[in-house]
C-alpha positions as CSV (number, residue, x, y, z in Angstrom):
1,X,0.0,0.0,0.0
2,X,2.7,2.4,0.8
3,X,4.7,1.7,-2.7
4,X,0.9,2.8,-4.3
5,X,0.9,5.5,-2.2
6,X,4.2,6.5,-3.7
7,X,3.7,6.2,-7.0
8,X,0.5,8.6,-7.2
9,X,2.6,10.8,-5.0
10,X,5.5,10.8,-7.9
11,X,3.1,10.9,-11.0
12,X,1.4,13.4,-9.5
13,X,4.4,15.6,-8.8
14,X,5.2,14.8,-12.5
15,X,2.0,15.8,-13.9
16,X,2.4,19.5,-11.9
17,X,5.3,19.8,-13.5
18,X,4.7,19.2,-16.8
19,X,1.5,21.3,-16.7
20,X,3.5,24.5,-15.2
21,X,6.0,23.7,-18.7
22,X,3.3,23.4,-20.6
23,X,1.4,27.0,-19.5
24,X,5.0,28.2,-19.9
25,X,4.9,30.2,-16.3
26,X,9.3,29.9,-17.4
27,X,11.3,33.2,-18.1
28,X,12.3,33.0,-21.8
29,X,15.6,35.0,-22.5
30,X,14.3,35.9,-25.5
31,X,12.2,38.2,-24.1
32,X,15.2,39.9,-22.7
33,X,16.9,39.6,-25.4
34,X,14.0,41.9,-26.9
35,X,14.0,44.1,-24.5
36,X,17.6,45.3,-24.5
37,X,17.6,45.5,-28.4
38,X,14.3,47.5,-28.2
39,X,16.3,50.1,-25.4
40,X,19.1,50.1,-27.7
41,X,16.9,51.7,-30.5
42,X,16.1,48.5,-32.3
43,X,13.3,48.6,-35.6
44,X,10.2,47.2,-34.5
45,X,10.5,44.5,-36.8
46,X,13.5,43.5,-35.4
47,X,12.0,43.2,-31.9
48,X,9.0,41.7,-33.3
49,X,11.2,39.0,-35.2
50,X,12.7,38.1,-31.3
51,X,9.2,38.1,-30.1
52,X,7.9,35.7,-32.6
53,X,10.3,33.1,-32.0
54,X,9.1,33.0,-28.1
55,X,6.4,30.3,-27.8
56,X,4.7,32.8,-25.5
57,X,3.4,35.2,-27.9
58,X,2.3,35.4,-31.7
59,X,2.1,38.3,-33.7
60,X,-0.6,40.6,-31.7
61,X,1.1,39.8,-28.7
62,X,4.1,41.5,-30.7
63,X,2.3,44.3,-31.7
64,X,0.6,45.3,-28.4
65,X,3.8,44.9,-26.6
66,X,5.2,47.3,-28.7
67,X,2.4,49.9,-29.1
68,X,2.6,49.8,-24.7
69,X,6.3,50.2,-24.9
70,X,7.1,53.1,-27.5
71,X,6.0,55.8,-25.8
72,X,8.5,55.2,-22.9
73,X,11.6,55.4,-24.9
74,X,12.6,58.5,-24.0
75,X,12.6,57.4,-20.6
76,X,16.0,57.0,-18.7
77,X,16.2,53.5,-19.4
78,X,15.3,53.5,-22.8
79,X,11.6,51.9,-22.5
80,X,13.5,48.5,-20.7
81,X,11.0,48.6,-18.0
82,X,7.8,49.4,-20.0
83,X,8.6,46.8,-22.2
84,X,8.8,43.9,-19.4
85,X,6.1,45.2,-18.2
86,X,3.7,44.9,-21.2
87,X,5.0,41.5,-21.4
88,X,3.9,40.7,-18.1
89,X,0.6,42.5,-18.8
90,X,-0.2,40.3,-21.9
91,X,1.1,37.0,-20.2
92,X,-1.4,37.9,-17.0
93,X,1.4,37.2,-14.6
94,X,4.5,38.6,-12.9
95,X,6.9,36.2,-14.8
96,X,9.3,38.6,-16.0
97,X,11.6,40.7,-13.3
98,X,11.3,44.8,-14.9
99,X,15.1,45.4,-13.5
100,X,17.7,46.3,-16.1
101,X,19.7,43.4,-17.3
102,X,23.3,43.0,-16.4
């Protein structure tokens, strides 16, 4: 009885697991990698290319990250922050950490 009850414990812990992978609640450097090249004065088709390649966010997502962010570029760090933060605002969660990279 106490090997079954070990088992389900294990698959269990498994399945959690694999579900948080699968809603991706993961930090994807990409995503910082986009948000540096945007602060640097990246196109927004180069930004959008980064974006695209994240499994996170298609197109839109793209788009409305970038239409939240631009008018913060003339802040002191460049829009860096307002960009992480419209990426957390489209994923619904706090995955992201706003502070400046490196």
């Amino acid at each position: 009885m106490a090997i079954a009850l070990l088992i389900v414990y294990g698959c269990k812990k498994i399945f959690d697991y694999l579900d948080l992978e699968r809603r991706n609640f993961y930090e994807d450097e990409k995503v910082y990698q986009a948000a540096d090249e945007f602060a640097r004065g990246a196109s927004s088709d180069e930004v959008k290319a980064i974006l695209a390649s994240c499994l996170d966010f298609d197109e839109q997502d793209a788009e409305e990250i970038l239409s939240r962010a631009i008018p913060c570029r003339t802040d002191k760090d460049r829009g860096y922050r307002a960009f992480i933060s419209s990426v957390n605002k489209i994923l619904g969660e706090e995955v992201y950490n706003r502070r400046l990279s490196k």
